[in-house]
C-alpha positions as CSV (number, residue, x, y, z in Angstrom):
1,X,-19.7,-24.8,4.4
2,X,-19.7,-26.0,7.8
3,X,-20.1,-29.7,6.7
4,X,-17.8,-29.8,4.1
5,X,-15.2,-28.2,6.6
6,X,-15.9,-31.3,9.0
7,X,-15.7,-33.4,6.9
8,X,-12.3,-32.1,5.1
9,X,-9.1,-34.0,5.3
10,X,-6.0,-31.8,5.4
11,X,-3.1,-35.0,5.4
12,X,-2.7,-34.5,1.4
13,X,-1.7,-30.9,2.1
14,X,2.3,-31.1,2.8
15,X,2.8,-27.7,3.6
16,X,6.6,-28.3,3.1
17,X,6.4,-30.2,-0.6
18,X,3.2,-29.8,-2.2
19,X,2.7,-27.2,-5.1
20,X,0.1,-24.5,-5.2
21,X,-2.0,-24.7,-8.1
22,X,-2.2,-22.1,-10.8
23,X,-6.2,-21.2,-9.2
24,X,-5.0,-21.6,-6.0
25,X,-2.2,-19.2,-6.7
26,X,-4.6,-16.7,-8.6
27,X,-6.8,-16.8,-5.7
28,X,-4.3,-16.2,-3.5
29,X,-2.9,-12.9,-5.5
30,X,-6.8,-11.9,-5.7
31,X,-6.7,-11.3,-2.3
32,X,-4.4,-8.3,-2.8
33,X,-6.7,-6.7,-5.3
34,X,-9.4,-5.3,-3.4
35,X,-6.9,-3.4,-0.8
36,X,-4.6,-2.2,-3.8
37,X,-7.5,-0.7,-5.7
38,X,-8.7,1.0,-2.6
39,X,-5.6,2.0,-1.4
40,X,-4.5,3.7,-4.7
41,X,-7.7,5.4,-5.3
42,X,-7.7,7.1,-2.0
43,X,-4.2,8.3,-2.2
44,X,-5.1,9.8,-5.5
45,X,-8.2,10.9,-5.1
46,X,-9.4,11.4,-1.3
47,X,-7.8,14.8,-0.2
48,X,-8.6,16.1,-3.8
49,X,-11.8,14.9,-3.4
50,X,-11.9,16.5,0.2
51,X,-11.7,19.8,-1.2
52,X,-12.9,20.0,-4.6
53,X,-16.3,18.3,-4.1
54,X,-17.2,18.3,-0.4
55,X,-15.6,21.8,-0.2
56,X,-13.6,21.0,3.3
57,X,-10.1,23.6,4.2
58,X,-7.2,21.6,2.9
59,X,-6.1,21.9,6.7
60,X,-9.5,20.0,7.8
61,X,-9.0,17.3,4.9
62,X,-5.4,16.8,6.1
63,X,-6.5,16.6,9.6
64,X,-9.6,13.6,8.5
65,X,-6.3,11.7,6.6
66,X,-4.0,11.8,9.7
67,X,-6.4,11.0,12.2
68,X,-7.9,7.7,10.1
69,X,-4.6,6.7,9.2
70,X,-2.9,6.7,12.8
71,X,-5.8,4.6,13.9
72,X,-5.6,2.0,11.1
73,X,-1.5,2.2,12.3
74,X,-3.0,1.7,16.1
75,X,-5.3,-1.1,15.2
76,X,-2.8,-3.5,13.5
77,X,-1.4,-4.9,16.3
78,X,-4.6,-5.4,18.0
79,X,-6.5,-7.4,15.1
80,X,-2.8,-9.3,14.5
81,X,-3.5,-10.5,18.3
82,X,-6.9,-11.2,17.9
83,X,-6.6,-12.8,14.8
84,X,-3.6,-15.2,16.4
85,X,-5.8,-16.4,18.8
86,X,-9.0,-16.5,16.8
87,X,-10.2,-20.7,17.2
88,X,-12.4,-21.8,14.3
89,X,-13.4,-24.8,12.1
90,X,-11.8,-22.1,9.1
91,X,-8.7,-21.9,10.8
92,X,-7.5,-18.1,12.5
93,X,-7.5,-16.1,8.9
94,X,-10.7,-17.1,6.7
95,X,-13.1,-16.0,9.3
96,X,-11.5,-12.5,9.2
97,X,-11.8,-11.9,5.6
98,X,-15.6,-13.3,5.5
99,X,-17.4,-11.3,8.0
100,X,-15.0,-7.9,7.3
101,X,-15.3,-8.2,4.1
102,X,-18.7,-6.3,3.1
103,X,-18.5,-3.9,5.6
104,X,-14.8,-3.0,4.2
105,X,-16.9,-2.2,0.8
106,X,-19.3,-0.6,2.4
107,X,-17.4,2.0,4.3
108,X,-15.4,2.2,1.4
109,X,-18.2,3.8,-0.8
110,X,-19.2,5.6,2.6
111,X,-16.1,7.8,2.1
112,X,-17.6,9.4,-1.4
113,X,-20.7,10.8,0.0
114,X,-21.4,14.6,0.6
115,X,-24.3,14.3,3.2
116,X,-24.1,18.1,4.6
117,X,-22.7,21.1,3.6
118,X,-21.7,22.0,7.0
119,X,-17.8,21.4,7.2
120,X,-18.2,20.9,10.8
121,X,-20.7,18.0,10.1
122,X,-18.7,17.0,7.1
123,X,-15.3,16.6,9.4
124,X,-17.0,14.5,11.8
125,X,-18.4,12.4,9.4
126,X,-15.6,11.6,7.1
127,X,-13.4,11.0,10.3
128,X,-15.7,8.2,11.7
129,X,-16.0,6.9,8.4
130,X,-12.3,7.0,7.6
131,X,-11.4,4.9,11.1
132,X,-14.4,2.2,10.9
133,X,-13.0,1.7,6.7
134,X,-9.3,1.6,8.3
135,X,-10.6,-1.2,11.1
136,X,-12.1,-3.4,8.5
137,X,-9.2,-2.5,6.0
138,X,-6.6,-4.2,8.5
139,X,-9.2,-7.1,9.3
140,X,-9.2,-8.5,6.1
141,X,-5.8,-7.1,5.0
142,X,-3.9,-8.6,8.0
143,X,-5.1,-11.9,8.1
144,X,-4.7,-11.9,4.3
145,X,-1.0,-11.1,4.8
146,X,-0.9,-13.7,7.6
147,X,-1.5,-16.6,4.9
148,X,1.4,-16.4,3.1
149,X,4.2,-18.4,5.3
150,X,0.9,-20.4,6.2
151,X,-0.2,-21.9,3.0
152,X,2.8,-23.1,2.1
153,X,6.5,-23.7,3.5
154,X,8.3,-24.3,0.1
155,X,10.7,-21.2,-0.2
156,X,10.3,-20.8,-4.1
157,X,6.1,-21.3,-4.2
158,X,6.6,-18.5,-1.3
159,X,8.0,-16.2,-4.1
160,X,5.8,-17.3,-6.7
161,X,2.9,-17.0,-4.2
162,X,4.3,-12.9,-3.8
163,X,4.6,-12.6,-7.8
164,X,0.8,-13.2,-8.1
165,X,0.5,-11.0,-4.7
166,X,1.8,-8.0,-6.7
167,X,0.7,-8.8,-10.4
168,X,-2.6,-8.3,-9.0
169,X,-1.8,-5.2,-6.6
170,X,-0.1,-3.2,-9.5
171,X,-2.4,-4.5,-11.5
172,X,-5.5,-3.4,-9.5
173,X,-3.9,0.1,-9.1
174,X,-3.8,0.5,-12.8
175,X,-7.3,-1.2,-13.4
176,X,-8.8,1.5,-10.4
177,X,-7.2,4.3,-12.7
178,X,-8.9,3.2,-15.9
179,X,-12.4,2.4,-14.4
180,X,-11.9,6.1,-13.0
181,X,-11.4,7.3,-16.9
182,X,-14.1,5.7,-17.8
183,X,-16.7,6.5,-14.9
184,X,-15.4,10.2,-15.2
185,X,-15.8,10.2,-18.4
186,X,-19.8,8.9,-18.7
187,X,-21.0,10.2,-15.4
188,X,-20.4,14.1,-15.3
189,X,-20.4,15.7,-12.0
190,X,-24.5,17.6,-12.3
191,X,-22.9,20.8,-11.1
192,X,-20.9,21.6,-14.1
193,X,-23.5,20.1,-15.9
194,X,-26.8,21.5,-15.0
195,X,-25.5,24.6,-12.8
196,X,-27.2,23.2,-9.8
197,X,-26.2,22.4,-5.9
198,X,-25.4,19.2,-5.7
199,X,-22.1,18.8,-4.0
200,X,-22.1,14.7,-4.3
201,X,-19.6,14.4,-7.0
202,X,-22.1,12.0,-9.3
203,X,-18.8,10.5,-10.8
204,X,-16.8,9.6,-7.2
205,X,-20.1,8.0,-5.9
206,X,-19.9,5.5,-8.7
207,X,-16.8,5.0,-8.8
208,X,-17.1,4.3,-4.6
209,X,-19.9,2.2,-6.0
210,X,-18.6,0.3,-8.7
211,X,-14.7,-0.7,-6.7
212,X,-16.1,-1.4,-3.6
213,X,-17.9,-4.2,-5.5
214,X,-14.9,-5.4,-6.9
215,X,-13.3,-5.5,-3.9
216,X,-15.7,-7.3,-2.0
217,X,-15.8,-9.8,-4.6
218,X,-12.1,-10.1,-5.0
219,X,-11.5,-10.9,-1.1
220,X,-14.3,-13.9,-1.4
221,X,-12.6,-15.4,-4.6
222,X,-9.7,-15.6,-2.5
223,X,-11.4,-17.2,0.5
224,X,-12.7,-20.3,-2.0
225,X,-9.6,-20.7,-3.6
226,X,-7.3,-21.2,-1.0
227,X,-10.0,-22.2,1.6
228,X,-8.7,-26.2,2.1
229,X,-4.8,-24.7,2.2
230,X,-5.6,-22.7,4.7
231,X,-7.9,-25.1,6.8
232,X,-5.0,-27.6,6.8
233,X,-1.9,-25.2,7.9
234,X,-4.4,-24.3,11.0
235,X,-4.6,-27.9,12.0
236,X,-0.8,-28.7,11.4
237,X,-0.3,-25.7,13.3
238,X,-2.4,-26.6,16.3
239,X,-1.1,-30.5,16.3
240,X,2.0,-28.9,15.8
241,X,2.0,-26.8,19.0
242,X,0.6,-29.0,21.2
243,X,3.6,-30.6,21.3
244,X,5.7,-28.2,22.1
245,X,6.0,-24.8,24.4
246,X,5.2,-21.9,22.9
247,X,7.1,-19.1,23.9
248,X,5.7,-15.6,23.6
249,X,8.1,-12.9,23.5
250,X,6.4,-8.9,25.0
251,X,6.1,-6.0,22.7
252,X,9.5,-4.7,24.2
253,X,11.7,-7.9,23.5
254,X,10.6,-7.5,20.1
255,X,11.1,-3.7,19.7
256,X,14.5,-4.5,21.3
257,X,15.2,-6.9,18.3
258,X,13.7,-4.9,15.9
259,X,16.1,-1.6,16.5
260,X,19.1,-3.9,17.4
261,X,19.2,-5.2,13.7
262,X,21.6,-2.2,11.9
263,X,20.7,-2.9,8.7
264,X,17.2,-3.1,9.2
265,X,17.3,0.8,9.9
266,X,18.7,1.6,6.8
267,X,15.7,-0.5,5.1
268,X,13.3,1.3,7.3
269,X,14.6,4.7,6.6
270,X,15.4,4.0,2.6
271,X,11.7,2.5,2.3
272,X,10.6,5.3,4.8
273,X,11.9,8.2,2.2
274,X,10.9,5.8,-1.2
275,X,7.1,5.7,0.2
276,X,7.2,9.3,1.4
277,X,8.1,10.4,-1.9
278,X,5.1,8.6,-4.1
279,X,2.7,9.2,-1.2
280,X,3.4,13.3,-1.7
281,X,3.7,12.9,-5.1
282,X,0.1,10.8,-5.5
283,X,-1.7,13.3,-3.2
284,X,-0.3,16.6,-5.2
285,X,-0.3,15.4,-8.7
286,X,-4.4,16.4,-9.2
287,X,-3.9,20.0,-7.9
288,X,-0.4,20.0,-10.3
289,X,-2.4,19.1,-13.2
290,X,-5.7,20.8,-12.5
291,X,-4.7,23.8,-11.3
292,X,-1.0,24.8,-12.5
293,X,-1.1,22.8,-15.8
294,X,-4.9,23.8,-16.5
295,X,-5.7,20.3,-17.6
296,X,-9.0,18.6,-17.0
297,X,-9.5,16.5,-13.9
298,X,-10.1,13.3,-15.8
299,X,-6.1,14.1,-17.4
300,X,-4.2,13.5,-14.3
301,X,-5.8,10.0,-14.5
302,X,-3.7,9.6,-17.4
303,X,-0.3,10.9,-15.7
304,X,-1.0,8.7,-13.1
305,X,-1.8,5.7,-15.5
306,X,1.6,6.6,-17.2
307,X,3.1,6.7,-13.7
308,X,1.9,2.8,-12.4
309,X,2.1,1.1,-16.0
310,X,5.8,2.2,-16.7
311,X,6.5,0.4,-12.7
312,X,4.5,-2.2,-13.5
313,X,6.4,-3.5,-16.6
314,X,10.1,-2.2,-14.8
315,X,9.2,-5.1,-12.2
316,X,11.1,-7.7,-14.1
317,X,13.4,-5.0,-15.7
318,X,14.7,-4.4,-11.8
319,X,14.6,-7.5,-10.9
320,X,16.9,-8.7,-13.2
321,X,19.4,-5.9,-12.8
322,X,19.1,-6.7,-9.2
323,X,20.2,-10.6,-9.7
324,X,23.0,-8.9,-11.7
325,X,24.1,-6.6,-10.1
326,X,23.0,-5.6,-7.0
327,X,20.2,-5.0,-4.6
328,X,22.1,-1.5,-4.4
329,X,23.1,-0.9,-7.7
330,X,19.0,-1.4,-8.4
331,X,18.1,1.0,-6.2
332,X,20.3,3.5,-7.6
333,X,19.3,3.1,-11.1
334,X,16.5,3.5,-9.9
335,X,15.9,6.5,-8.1
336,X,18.6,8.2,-10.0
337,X,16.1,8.6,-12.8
338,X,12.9,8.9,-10.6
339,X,15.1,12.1,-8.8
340,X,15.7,13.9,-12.5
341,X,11.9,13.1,-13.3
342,X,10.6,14.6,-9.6
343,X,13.0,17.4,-9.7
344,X,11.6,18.3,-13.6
345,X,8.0,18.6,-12.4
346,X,8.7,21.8,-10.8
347,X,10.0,23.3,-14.0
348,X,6.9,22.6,-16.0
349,X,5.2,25.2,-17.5
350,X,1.6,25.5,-18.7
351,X,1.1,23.6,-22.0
352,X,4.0,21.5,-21.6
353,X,1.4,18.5,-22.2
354,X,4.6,15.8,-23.5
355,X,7.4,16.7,-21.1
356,X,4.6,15.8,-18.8
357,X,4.1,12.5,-19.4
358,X,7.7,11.6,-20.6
359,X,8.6,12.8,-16.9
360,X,5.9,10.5,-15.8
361,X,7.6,7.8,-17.6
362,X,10.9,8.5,-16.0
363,X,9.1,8.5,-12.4
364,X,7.3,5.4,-12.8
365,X,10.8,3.4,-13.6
366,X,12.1,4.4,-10.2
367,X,8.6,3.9,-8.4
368,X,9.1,0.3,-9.5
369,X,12.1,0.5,-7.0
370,X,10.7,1.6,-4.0
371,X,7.9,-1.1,-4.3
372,X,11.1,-3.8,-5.2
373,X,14.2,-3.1,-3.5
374,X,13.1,-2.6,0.1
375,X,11.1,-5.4,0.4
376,X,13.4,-7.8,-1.1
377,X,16.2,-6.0,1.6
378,X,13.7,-7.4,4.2
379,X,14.8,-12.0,3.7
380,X,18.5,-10.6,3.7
381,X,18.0,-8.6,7.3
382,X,16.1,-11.3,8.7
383,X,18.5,-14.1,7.2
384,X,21.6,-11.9,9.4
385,X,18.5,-11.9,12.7
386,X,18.8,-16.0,12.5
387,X,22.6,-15.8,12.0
388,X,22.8,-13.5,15.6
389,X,20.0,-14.9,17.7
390,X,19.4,-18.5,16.1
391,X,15.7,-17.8,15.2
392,X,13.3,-16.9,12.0
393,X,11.2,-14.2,13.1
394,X,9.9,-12.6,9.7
395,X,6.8,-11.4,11.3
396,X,8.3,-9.1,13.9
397,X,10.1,-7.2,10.8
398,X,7.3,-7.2,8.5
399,X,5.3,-6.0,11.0
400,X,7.5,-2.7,11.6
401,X,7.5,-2.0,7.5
402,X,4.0,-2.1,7.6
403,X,3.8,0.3,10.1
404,X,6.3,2.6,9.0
405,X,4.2,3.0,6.0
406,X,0.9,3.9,7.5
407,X,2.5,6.3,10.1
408,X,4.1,7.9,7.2
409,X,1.4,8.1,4.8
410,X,-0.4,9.6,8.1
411,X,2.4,12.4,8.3
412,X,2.5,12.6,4.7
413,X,-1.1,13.5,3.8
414,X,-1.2,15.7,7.3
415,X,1.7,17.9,6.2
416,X,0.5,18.5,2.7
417,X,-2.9,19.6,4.0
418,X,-1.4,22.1,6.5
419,X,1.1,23.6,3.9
420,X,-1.7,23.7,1.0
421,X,-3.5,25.8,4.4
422,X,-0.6,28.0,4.8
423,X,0.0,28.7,1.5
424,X,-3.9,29.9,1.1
425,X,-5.4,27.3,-1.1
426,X,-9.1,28.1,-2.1
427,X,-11.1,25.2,-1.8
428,X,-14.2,24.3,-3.6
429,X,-18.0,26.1,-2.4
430,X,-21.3,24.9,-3.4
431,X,-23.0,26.6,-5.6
432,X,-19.6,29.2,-6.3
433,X,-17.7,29.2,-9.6
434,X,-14.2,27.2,-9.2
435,X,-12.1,29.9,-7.2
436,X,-8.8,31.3,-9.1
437,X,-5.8,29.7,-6.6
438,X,-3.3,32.5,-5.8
439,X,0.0,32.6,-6.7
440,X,1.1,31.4,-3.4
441,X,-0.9,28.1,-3.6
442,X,0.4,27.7,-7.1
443,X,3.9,27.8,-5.5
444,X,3.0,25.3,-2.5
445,X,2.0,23.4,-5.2
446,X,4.8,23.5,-7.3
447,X,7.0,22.5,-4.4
448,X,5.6,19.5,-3.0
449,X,5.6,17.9,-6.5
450,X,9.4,18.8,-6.9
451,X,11.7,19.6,-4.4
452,X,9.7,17.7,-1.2
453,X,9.4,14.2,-2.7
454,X,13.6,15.0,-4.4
455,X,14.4,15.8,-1.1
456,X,13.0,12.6,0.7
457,X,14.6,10.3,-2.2
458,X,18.3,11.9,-2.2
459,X,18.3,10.8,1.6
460,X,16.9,7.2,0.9
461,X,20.0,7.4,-1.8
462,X,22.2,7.9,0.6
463,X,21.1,6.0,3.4
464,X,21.2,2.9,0.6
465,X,24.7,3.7,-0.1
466,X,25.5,2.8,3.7
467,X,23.5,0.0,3.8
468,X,25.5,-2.8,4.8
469,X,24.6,-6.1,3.7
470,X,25.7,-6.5,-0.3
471,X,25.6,-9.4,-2.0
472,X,29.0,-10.8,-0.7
473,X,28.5,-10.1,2.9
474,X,24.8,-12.0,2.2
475,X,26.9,-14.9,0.5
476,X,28.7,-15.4,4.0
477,X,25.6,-15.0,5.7
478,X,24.2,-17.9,4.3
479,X,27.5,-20.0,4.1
480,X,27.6,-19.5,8.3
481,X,23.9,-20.6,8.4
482,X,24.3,-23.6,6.7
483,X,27.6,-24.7,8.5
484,X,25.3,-24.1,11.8
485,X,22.7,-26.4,10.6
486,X,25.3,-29.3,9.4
487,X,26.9,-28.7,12.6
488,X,23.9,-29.3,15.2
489,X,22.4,-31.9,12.7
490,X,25.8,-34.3,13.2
């Protein structure tokens, strides 16, 4: 590699003109498919997995979640500084994904093992686990991220470039869920089977196994495709700054910027709310179906496959309603019907099988929304940044979003461990029959599939309805930036 990489010219890439191929641009979206697929199958399955194979307290399981997620929060802006300054003949990014790469797999399977059935061993364990998978998450994740204003300038092949991005993160989330019917369904936990003591959970080690391999090989695919792209935005970048000054700006300039923007609160808080929601909703559903709808395990797969699919195919359905109507008027559609479906979980009754997955349906249509609408807020809020301080500084806002999403995934997962605690939920013992939850964990249960995750969206409702920046006020936005470039161009 390392004569091929001296020898490479990077001229023919115009960063500003040239298209993306269609294998560069499936590279490129390959990328995102390792970290969806891990991503979704932890939500789903770790705190279930937490206490209904390796037999931890839901308040110990929820404790392992907030502490690994706090740290991958902490550690973002320290790889994002590393990996700015990083000086090699791949550029700042590649070298990131390659070396992080197997270890990110690694840990990842890491997380499915039972190797004690001491739960003060078993903490320990799955806390150090949890924060070295989180480091390697964020260094291939961030520098992955990083690549997409590099690789290419053109505004339109940026949008294409984030079509792929989340084809094959939706994609991979629905792809995770399947491989997880499957595996379930071929590799039987030997507990059930055979009566005996093994606490491993047979079908979540291969299912560790078998996605960690995907996602390993996913994150390489994308380093080959996009390898010469990437080489040549680092040198135009360095030729680039060498002549001019580069001025850094401190962590509080840009937290100044960052809570100075109005309408970048409301995205916060409405995206905030959105990912709130699905997080509590993602973490719950296994207990909903397993233990107050007395379905098997392998079902709530199923729900969940119902869920992602529906949002998948509403992408383009939102999109276009957006273009026609509204970024608002989306987002209202939107949740209005993922509100009706989240507020008719708590109703359901055992045996209710079909209102099940029709209310599934309903929820994955406004799911769609909160992965849509907030991020497409995001070019409007930076477009008004330029139009007050004269600069384009996506990154800074980006940044925060990304953030706000681990910090509340962190207090999401924390909170639903400490009120499955309260409410006296009976975790799994080795070598015990499945313990009969009492009412009161039924009812805890019941709740934060309902009325927690209604709550959180009726207040990203609202805080959309005050959002400030419609389409007309973005018209003028853009009218006043383009009078300021013909002006100071004359």
């Amino acid at each position: 590699m390392s004569n091929s990489t001296n020898s490479f010219d990077p001229s023919p890439y115009d960063l500003t003109q040239t298209k993306l191929t269609f294998g560069e641009k499936l590279a490129y979206g390959a990328g995102d498919l390792g970290t969806a697929i891990t991503t979704n199958l932890l939500s789903f399955f770790l705190l279930f997995f937490f206490t209904n194979v390796a037999g931890l307290s839901p308040a110990l399981a929820g404790l392992v979640l907030l502490i690994g997620k706090v740290f991958d929060a902490i550690n973002d802006p320290i790889v994002g500084v590393l990996s700015d300054r990083t000086k090699s003949k791949l550029g700042r990014r590649l070298p990131w994904m390659i070396y992080a790469a197997i270890p990110f797999g690694l840990s990842f399977f890491a997380q499915w093992l039972v190797p004690s059935t001491d739960k003060v061993v078993l903490f320990w364990y799955y806390v150090i686990i949890g924060i070295v998978f989180n480091t390697f998450f964020t260094a291939v994740n961030l520098p992955y991220t990083a690549l997409t204003p590099e690789i290419t300038q053109d505004y339109n092949e940026r949008t294409s470039l984030n079509s792929f991005r989340f084809t094959f993160s939706i994609g991979g989330s629905i792809v995770s869920l399947f491989l997880a019917q499957l595996i379930f369904a071929f590799f039987k936990d030997p507990t059930r089977q055979t009566g005996s003591c093994d606490t491993g959970g047979t079908q979540y080690i291969v299912l560790g196994a078998v996605c960690a391999l995907i996602s390993t090989i996913s994150i390489y695919w994308c380093v080959l495709g996009i390898k010469h792209r990437a080489i040549a935005s680092d040198r135009q970048r360095i030729q680039g700054e060498s002549l001019k000054n580069h001025e850094e700006m401190s962590f509080i300039e840009q937290l100044k910027i960052v809570f100075n923007n109005r309408p970048f609160l409301y995205v916060i808080g409405i995206y905030f709310c959105s990912w709130l929601a699905l997080q509590i909703t993602a973490s719950i559903i296994p207990y909903f179906v397993v233990n107050w709808m007395k379905l098997k395990e392998s079902d709530f797969i199923l729900v969940t496959i119902a869920v992602q699919g529906t949002a998948l195919l509403m992408l383009t359905v939102w999109s276009a309603i957006s273009r026609r109507f509204g970024k608002k008027a989306a987002y209202f559609m939107g949740s209005g019907i993922w509100i009706i479906a989240q507020a008719g979980l708590f109703f359901l009754q055992e045996g209710q099988v079909v209102w099940l997955y029709v209310l599934a349906i309903m929820a994955g249509c406004g799911v769609s929304t909160a992965y849509l609408i907030p991020w497409s807020m995001i070019p409007d809020v930076t477009d008004l940044d330029e139009l007050e301080t004269g600069q384009r500084r996506e990154g800074i806002f980006y940044a925060f979003m990304v953030l706000l999403q681990k910090f509340g995934l962190a207090v999401g997962l924390f909170l639903l461990g400490q009120g499955l605690a309260w409410a006296k939920f009976q975790e799994n013992v080795p070598c015990q029959p499945t313990p009969v939850q009492p009412e009161s964990a039924l009812f805890a249960i019941r709740l934060a599939i309902g009325p927690l995750p209604t709550i959180a969206l009726v207040i990203g409702l609202a805080l959309a309805y005050f959002y400030p920046i419609t389409r007309e006020v973005h018209t003028e936005i853009l009218m006043r930036l383009h009078e300021r470039k013909n002006a100071a161009s004359e």
